[in-house]
PyMOL Python script that loads the backbone (N, CA, C, O; Angstrom):
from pymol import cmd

cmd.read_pdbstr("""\
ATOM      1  N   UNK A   1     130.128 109.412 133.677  1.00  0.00           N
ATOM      2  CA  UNK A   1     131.306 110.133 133.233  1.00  0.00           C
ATOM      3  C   UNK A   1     132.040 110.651 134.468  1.00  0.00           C
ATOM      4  O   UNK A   1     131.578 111.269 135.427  1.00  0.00           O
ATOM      5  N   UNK A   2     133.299 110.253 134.218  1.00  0.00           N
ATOM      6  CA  UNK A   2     133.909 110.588 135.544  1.00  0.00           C
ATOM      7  C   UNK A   2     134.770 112.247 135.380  1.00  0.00           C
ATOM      8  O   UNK A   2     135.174 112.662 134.294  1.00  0.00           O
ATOM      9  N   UNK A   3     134.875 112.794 136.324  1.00  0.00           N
ATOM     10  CA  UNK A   3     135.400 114.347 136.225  1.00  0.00           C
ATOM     11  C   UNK A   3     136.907 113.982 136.733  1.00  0.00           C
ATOM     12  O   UNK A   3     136.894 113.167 137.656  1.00  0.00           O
ATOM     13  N   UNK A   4     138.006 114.347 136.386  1.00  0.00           N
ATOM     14  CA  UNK A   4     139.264 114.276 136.853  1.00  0.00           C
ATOM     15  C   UNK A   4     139.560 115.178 137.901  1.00  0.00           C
ATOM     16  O   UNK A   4     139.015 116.258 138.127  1.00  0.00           O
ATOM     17  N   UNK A   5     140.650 114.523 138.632  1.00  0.00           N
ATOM     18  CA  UNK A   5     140.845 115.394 139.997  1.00  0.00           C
ATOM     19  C   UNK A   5     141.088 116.791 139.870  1.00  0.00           C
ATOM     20  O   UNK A   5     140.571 117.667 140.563  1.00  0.00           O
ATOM     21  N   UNK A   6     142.115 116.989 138.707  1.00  0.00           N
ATOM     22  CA  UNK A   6     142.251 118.355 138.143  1.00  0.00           C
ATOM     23  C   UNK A   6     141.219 119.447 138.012  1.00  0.00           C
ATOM     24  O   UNK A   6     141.235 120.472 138.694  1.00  0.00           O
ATOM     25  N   UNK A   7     140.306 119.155 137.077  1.00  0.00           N
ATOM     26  CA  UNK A   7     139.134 119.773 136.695  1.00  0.00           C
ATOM     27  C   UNK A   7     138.529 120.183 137.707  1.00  0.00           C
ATOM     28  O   UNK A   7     138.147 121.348 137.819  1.00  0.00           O
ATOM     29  N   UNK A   8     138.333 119.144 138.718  1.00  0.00           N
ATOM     30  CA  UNK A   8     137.454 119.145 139.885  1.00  0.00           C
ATOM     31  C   UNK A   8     138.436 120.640 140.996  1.00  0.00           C
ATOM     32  O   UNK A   8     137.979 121.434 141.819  1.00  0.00           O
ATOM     33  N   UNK A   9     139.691 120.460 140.536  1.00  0.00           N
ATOM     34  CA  UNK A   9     140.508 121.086 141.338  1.00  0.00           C
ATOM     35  C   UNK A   9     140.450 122.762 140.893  1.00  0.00           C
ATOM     36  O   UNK A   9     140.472 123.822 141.518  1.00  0.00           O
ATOM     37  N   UNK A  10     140.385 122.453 139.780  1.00  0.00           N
ATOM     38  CA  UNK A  10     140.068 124.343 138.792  1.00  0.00           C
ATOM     39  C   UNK A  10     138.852 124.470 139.297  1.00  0.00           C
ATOM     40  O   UNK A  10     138.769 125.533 139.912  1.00  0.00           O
ATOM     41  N   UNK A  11     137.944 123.901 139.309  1.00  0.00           N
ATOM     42  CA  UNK A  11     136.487 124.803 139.638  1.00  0.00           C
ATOM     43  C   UNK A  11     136.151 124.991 141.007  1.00  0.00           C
ATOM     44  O   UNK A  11     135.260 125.755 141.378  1.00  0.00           O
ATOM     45  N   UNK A  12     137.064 124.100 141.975  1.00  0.00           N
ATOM     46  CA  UNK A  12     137.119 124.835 143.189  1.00  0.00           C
ATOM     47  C   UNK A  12     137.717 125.766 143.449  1.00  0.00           C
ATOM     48  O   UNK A  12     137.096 126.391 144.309  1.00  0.00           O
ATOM     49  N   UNK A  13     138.883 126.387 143.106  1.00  0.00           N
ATOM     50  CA  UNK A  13     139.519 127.408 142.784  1.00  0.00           C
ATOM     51  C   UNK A  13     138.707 128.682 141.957  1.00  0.00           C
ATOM     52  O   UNK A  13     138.502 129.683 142.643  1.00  0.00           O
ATOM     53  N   UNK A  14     138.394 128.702 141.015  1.00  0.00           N
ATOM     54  CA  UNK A  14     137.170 129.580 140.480  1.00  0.00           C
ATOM     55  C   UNK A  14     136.502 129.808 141.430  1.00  0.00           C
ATOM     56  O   UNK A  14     136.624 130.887 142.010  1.00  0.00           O
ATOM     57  N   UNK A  15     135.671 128.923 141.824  1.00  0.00           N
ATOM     58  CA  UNK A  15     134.800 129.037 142.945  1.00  0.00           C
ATOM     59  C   UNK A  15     134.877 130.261 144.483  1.00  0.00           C
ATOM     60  O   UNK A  15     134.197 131.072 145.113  1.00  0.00           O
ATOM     61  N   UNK A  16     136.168 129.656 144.427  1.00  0.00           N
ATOM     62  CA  UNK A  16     137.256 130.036 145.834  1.00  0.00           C
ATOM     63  C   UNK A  16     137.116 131.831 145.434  1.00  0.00           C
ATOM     64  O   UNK A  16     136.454 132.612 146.118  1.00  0.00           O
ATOM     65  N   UNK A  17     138.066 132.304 143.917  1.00  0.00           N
ATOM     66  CA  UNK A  17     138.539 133.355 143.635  1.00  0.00           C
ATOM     67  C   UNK A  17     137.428 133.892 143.461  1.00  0.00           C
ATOM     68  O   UNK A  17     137.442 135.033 143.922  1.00  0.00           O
ATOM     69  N   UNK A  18     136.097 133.509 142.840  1.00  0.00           N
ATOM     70  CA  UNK A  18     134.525 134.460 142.945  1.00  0.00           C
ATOM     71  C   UNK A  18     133.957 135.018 144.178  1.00  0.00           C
ATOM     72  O   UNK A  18     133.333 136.068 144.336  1.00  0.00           O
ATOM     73  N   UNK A  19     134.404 133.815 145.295  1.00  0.00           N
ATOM     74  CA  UNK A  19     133.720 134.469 146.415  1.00  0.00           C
ATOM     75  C   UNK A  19     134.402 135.540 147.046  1.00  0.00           C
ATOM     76  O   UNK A  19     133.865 136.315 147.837  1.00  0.00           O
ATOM     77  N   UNK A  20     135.798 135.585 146.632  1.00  0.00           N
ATOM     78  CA  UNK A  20     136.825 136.334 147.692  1.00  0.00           C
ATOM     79  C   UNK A  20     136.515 137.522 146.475  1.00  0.00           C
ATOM     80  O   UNK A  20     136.963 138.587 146.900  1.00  0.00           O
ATOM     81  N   UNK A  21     136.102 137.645 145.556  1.00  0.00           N
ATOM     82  CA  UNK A  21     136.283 138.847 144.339  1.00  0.00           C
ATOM     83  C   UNK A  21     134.592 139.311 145.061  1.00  0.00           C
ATOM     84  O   UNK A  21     134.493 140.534 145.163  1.00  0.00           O
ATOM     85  N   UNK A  22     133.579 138.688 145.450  1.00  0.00           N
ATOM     86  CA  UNK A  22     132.556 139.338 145.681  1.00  0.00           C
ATOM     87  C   UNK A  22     132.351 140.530 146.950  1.00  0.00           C
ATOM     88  O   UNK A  22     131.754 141.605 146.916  1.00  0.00           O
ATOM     89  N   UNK A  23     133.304 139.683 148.355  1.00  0.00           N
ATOM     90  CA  UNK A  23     133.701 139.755 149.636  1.00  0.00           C
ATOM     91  C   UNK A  23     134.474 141.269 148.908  1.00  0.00           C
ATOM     92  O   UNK A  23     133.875 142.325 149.107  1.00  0.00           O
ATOM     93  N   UNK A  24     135.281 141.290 148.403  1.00  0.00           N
ATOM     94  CA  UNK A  24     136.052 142.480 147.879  1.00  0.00           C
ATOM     95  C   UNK A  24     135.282 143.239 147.343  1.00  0.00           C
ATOM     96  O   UNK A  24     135.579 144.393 147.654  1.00  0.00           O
ATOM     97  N   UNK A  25     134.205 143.180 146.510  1.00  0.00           N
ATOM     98  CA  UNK A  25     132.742 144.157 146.050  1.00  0.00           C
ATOM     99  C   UNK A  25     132.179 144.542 147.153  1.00  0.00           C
ATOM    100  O   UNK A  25     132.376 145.647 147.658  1.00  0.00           O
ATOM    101  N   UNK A  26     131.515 143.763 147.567  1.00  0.00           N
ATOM    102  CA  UNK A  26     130.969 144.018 148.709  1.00  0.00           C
ATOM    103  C   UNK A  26     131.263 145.355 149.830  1.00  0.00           C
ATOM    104  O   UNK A  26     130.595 146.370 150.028  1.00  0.00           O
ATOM    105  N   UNK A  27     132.557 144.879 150.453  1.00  0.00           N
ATOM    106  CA  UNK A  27     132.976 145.549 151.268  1.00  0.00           C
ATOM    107  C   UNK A  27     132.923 146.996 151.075  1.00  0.00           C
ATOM    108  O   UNK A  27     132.495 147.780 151.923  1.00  0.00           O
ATOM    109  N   UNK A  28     133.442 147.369 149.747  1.00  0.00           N
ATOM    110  CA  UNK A  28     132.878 148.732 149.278  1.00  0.00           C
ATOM    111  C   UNK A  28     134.490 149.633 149.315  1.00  0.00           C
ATOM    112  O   UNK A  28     134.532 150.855 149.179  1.00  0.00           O
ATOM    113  N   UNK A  29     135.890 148.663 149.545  1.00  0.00           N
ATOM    114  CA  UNK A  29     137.061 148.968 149.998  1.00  0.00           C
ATOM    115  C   UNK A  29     137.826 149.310 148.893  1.00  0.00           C
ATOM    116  O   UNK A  29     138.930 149.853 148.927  1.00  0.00           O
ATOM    117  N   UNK A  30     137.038 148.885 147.663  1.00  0.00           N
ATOM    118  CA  UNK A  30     137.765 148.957 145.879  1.00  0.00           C
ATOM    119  C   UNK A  30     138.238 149.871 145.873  1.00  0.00           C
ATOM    120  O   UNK A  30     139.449 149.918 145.654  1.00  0.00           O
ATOM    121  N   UNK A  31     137.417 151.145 146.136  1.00  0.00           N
ATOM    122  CA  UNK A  31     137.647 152.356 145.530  1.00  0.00           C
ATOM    123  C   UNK A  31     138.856 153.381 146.554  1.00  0.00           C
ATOM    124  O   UNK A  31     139.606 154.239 146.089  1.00  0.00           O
ATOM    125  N   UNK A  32     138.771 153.063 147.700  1.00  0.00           N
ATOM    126  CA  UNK A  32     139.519 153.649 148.417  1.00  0.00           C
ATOM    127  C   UNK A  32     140.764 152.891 149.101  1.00  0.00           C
ATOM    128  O   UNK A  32     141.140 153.490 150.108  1.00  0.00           O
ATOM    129  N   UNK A  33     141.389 151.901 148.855  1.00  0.00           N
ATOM    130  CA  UNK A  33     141.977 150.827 149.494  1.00  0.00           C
ATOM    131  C   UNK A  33     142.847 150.256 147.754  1.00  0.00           C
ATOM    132  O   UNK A  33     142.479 149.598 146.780  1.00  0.00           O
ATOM    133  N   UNK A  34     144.327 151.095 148.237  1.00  0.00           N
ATOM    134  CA  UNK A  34     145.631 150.240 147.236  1.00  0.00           C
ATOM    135  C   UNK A  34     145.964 149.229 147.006  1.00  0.00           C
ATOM    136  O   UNK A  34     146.563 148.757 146.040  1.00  0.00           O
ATOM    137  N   UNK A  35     145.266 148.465 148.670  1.00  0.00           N
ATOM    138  CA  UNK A  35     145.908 147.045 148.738  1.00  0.00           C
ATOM    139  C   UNK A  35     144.750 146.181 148.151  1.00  0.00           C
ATOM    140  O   UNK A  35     144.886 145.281 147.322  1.00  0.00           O
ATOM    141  N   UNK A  36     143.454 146.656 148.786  1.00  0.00           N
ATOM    142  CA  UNK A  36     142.116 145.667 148.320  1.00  0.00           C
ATOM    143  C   UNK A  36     142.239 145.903 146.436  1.00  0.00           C
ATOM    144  O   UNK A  36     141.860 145.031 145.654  1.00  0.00           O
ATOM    145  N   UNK A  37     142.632 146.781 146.143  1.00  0.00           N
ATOM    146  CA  UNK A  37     142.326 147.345 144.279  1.00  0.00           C
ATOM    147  C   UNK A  37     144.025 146.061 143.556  1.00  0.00           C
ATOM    148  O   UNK A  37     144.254 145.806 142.373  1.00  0.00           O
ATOM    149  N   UNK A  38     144.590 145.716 144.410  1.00  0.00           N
ATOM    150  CA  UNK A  38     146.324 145.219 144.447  1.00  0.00           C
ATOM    151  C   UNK A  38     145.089 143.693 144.190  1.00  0.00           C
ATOM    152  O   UNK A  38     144.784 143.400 143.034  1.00  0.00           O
ATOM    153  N   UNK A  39     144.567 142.956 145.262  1.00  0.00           N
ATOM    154  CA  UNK A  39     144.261 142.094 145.768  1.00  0.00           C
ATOM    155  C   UNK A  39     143.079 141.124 144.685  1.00  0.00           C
ATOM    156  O   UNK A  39     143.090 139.916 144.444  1.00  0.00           O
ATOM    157  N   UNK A  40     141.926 142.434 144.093  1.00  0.00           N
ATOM    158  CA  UNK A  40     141.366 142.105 143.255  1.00  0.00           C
ATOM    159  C   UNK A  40     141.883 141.599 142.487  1.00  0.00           C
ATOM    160  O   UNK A  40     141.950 140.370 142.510  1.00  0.00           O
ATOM    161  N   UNK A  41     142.628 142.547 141.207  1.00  0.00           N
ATOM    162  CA  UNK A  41     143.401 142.514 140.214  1.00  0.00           C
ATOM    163  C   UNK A  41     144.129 140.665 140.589  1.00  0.00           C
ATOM    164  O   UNK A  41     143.881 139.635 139.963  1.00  0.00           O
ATOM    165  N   UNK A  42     144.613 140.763 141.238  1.00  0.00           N
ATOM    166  CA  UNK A  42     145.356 139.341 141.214  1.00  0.00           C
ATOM    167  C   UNK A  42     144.105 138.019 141.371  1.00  0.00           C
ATOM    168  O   UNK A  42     144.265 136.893 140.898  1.00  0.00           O
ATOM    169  N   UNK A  43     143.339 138.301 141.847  1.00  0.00           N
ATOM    170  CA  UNK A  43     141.944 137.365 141.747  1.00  0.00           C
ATOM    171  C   UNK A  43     141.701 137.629 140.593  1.00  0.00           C
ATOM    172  O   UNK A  43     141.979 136.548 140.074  1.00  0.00           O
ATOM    173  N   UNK A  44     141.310 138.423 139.598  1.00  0.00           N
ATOM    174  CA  UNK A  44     141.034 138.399 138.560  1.00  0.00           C
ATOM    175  C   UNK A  44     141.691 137.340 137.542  1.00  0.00           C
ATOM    176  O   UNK A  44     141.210 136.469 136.818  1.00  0.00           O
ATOM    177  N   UNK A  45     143.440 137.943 137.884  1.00  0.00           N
ATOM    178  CA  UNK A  45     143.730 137.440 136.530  1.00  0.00           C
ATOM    179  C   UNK A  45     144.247 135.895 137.149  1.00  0.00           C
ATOM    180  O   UNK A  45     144.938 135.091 136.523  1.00  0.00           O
ATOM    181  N   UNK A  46     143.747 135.729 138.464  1.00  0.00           N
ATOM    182  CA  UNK A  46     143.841 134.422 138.740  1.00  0.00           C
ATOM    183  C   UNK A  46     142.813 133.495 138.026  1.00  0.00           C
ATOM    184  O   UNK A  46     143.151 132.538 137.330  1.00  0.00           O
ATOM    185  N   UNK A  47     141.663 133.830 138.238  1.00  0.00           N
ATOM    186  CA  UNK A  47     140.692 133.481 137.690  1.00  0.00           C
ATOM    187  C   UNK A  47     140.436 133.145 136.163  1.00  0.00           C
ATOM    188  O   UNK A  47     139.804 132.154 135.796  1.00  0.00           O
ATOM    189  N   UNK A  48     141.064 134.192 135.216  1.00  0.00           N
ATOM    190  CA  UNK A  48     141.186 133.692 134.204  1.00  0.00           C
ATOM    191  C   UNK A  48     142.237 132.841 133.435  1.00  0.00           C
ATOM    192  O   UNK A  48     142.343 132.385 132.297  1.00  0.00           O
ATOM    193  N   UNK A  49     142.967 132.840 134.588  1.00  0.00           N
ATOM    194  CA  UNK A  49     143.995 131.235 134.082  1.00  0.00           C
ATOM    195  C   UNK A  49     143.398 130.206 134.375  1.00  0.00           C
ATOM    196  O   UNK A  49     143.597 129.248 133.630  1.00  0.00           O
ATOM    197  N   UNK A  50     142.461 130.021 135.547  1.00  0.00           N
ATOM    198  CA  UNK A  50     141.943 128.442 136.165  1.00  0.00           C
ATOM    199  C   UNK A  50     140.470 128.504 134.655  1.00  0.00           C
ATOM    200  O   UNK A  50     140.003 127.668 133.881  1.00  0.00           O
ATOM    201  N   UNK A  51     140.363 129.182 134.777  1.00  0.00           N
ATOM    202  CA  UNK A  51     139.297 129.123 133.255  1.00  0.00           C
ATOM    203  C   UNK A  51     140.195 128.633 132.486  1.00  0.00           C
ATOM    204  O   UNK A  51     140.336 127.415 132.387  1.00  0.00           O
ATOM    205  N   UNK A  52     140.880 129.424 131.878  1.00  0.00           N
ATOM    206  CA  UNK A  52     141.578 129.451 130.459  1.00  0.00           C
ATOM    207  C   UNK A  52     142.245 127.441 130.785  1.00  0.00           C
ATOM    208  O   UNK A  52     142.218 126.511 129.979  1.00  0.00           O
ATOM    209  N   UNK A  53     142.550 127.442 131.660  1.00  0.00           N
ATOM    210  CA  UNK A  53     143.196 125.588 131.870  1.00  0.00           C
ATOM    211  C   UNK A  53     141.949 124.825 132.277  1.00  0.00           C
ATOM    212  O   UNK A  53     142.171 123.629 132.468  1.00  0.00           O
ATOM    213  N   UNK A  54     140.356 125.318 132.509  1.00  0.00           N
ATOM    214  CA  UNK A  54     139.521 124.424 132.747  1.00  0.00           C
ATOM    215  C   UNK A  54     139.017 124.407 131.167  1.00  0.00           C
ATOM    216  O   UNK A  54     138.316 123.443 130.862  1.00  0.00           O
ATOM    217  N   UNK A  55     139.278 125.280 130.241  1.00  0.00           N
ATOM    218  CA  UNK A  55     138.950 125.327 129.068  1.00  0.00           C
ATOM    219  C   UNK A  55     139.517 124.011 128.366  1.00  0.00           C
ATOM    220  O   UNK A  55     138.861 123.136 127.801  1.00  0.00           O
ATOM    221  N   UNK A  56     140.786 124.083 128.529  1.00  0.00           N
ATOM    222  CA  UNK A  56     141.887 122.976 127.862  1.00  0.00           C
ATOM    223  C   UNK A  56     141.748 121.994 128.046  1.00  0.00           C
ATOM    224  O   UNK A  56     142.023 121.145 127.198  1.00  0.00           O
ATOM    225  N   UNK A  57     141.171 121.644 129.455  1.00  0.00           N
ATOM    226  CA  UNK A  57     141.303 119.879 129.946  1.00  0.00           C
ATOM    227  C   UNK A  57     139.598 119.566 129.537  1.00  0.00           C
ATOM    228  O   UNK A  57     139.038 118.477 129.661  1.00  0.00           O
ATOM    229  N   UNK A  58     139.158 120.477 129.171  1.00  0.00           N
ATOM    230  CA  UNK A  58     137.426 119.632 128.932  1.00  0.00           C
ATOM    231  C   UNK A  58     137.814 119.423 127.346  1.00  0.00           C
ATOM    232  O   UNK A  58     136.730 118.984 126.962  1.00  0.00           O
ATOM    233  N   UNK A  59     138.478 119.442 126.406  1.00  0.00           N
ATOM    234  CA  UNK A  59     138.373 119.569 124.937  1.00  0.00           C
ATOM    235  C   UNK A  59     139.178 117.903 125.205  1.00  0.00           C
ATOM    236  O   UNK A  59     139.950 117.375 126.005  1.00  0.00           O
ATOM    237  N   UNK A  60     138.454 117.579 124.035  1.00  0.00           N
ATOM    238  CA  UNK A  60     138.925 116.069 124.107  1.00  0.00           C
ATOM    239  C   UNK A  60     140.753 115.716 123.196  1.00  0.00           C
ATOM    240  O   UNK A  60     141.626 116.489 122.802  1.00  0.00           O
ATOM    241  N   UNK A  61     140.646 114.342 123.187  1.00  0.00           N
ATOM    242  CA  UNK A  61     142.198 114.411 122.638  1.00  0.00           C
ATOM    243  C   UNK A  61     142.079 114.518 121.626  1.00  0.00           C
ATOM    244  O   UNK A  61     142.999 115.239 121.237  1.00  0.00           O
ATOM    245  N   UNK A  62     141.257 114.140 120.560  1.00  0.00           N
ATOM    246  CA  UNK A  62     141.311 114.280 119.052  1.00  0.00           C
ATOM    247  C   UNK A  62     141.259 115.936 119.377  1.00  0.00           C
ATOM    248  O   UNK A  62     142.178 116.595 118.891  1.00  0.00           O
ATOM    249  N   UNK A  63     140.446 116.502 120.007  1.00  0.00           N
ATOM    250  CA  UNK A  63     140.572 118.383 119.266  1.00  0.00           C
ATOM    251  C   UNK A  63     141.764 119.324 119.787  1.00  0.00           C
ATOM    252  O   UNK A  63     142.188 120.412 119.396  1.00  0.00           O
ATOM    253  N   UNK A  64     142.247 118.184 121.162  1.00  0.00           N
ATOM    254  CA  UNK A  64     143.547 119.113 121.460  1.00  0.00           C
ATOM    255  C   UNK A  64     144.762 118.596 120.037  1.00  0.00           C
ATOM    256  O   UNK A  64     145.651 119.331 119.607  1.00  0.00           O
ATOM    257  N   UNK A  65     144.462 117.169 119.533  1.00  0.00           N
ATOM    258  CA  UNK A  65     145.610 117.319 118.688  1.00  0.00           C
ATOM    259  C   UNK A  65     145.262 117.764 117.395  1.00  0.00           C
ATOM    260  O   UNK A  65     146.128 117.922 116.534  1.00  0.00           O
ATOM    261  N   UNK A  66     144.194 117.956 117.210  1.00  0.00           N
ATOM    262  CA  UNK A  66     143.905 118.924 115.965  1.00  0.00           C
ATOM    263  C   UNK A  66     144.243 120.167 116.170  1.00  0.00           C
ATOM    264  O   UNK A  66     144.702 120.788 115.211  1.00  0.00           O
ATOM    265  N   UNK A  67     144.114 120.767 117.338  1.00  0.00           N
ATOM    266  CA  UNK A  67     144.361 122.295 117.307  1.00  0.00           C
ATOM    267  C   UNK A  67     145.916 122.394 117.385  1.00  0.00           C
ATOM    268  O   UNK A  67     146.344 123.515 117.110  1.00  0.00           O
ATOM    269  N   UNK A  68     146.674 121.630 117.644  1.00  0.00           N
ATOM    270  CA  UNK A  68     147.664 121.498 117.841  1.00  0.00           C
ATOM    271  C   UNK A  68     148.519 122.132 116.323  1.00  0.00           C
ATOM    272  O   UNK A  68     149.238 123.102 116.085  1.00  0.00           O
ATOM    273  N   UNK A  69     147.950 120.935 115.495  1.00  0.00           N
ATOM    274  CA  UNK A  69     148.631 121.316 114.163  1.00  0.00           C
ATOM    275  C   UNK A  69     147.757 122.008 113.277  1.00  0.00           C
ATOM    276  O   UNK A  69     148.245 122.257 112.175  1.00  0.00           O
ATOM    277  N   UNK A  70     146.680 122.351 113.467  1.00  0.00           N
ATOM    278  CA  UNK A  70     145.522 123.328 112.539  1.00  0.00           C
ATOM    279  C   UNK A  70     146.332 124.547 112.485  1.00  0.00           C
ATOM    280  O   UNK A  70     147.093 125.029 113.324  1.00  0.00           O
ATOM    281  N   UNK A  71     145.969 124.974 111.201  1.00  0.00           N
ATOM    282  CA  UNK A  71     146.239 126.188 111.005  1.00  0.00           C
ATOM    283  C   UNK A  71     145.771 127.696 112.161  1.00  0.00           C
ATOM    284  O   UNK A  71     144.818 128.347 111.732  1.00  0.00           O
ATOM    285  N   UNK A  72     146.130 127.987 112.940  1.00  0.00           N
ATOM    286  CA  UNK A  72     145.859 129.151 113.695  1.00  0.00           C
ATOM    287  C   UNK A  72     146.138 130.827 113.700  1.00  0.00           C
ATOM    288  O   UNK A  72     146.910 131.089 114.622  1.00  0.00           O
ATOM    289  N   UNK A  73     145.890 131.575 113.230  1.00  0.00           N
ATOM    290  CA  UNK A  73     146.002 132.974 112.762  1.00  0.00           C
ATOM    291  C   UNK A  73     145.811 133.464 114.135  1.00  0.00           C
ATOM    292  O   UNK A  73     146.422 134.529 114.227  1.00  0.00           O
ATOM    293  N   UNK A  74     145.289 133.188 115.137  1.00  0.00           N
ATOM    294  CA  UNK A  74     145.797 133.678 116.927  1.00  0.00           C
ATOM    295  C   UNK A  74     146.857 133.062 117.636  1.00  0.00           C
ATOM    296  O   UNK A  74     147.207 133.446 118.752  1.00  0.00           O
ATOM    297  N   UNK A  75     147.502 131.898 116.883  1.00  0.00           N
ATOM    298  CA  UNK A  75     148.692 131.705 117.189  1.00  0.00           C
ATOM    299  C   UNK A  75     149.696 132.319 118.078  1.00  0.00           C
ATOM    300  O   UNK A  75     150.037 132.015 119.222  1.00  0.00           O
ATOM    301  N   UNK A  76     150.147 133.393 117.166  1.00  0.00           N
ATOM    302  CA  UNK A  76     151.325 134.020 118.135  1.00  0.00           C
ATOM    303  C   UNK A  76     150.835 134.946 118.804  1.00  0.00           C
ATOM    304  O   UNK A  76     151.711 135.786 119.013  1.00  0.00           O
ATOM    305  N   UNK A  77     149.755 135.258 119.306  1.00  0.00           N
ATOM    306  CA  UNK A  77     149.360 136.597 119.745  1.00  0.00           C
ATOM    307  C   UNK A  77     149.519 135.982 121.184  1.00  0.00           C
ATOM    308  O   UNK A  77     149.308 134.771 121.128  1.00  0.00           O
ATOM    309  N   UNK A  78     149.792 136.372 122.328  1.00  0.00           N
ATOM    310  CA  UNK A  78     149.301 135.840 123.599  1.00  0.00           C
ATOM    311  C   UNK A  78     148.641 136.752 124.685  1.00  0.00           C
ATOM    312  O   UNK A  78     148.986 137.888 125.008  1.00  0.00           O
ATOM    313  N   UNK A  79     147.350 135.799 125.300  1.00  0.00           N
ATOM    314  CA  UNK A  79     146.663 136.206 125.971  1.00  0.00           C
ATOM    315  C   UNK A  79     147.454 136.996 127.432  1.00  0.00           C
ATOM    316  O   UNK A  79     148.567 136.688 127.859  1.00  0.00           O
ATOM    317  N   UNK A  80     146.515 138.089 128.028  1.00  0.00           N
ATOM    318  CA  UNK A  80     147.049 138.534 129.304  1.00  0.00           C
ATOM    319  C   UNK A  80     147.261 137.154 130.565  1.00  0.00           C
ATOM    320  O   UNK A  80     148.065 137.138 131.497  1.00  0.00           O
ATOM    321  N   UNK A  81     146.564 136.425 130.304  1.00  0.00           N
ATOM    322  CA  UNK A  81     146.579 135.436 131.513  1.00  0.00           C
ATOM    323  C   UNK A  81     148.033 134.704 131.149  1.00  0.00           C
ATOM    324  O   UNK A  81     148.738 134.229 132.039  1.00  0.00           O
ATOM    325  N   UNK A  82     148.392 134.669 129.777  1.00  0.00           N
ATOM    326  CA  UNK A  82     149.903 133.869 129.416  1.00  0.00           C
ATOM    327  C   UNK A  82     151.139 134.287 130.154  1.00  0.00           C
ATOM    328  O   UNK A  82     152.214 133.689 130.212  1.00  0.00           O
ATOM    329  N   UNK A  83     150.753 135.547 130.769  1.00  0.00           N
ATOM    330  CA  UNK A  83     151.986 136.538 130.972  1.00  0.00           C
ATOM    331  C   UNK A  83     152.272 136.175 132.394  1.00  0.00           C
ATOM    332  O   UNK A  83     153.427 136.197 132.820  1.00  0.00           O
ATOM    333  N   UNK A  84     151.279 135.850 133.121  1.00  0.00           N
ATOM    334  CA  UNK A  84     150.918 135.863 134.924  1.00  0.00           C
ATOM    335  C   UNK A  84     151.223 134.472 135.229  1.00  0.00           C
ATOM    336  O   UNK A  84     151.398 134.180 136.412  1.00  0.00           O
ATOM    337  N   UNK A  85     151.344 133.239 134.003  1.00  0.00           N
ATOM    338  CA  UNK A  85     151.016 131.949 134.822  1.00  0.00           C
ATOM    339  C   UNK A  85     152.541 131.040 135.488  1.00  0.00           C
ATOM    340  O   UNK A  85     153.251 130.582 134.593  1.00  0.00           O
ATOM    341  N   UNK A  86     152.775 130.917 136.188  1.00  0.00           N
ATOM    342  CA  UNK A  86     153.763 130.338 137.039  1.00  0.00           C
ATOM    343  C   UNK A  86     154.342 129.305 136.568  1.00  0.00           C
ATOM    344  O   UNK A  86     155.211 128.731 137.225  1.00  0.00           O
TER     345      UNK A  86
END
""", "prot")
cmd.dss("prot")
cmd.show_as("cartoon", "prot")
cmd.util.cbc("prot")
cmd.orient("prot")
């Protein structure tokens, strides 16, 4: 089974944003530092967009076009990561 360049490209990125979110624990700079508490926050909700799109590209085509037209009651609600993505 082959992994697409994409996929391969989100989980290096995850990857990337965990270590720099740990490096930021670590340091111990969270609590006292505007810019490191600025810096997290944007790793965070970086992180949960490269999820939220590594989520999408692993679901196959029959379930992306089922979900497509399935009935959805979370429909219109949108996630915090919807708000941040470029």
């Amino acid at each position: 089974m082959s992994i697409s360049k994409k996929v391969l490209k989100l989980r290096q990125s995850i990857l990337k944003a965990n270590t720099q979110i740990n490096s930021i624990k670590v340091s111990g700079s969270l609590e006292t530092s505007e810019e490191a508490n600025i810096k997290y926050n944007r790793l965070l909700i970086e992180k949960a967009v490269c999820k939220k799109e590594l989520e999408s590209e692993k679901c196959s085509i029959l379930r992306k076009f089922f979900n497509k037209f399935a009935h959805n009651p979370n429909k219109g609600k949108k996630l915090i990561c919807d708000y941040f993505k470029s």
